[in-house]
N, C-alpha and C positions, 0 to 999 in steps of 0.2 A: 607460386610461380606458375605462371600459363606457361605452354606448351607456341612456340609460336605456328604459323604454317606459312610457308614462303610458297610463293604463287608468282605466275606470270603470266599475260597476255593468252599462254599456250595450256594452261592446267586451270582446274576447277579448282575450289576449296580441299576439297578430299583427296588432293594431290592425285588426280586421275585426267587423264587426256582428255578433252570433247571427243564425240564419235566424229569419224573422217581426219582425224587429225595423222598425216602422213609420218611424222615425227618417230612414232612406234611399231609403224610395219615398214621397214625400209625396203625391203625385198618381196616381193608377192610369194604364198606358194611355189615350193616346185624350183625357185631361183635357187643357186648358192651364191653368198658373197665372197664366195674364191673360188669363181668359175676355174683358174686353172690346177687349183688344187696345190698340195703340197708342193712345194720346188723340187724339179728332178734332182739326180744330186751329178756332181761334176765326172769330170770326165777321170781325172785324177783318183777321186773318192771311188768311182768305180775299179779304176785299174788296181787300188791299194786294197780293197776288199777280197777282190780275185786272187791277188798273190799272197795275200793273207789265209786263203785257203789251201793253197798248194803244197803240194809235202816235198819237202828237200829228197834231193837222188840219195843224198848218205843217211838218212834217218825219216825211212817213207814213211813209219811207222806215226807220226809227228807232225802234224801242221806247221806251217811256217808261224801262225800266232800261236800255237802252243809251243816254239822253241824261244820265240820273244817273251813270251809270259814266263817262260821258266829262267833265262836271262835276267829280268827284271827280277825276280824273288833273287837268285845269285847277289845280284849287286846290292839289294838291300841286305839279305845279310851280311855280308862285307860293309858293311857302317853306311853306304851312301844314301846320305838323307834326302836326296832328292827322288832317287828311285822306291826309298820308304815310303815318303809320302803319296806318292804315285799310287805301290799298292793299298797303304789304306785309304785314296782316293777312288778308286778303283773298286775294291771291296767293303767296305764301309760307309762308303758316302762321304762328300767332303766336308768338312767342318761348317759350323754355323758362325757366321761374323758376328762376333760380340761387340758391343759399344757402350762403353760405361758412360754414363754423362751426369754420372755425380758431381755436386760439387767439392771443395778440398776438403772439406769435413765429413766427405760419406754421404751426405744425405743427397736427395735428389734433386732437380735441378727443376726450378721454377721457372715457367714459363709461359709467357701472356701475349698472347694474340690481340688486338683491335682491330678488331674488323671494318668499324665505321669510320676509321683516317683514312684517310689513303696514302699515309707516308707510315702505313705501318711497318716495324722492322721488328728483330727477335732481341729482347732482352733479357739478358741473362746475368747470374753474380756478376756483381763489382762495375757494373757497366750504370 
């Protein structure tokens, strides 16, 4: 079985540009392609960061997000699965999305691309 090499108008055999081909330098030196740089952040997100620093008159000892943080472990120990999840979202990282896409038997699920129709569609069991 050859190896093929897919080629166009704009690439050589060796899957390499010609010289001058504008294609692979989009940007000269010295440019960035986000001249304005990261997004400031809102006006809101600024205001909730600030008071998120601040320490309450009756426990100065205590950030305002360390008496939320500590709220939040509260309520998850008291059963609430929403605020569990939160901390091991939080502290953990959030889960990985699984997808099974066995078939009903366990086994894996076959599946064939055509690339040369162009009414190609995905077929899979039973279909």
């Amino acid at each position: 079985m050859t190896k093929e090499t897919k080629t166009d108008a704009k690439q050589t055999q060796k899957n390499k540009f010609p010289p001058g081909n504008k294609i692979g330098k989009q940007f000269p030196p010295g440019v960035s392609g986000n001249p304005q740089g990261r997004p400031k952040l809102t006006k809101l997100t600024e205001a909730l960061r600030q008071q998120l620093t601040e320490t309450n008159p009756d426990a100065p000892e205590e950030t305002i997000a360390e008496q939320i943080a500590r709220a939040l472990i509260s309520e998850a120990k008291l059963g609430n699965i929403a605020a569990i999840r939160e901390v091991f979202d939080r502290s953990e990282g959030k889960a990985p999305l699984t997808l099974d896409v066995g078939n009903k038997d366990g086994e894996p699920m076959v599946i064939t691309f055509n690339f040369n129709n162009p009414n190609t569609r995905l077929i899979g069991d039973g279909e």
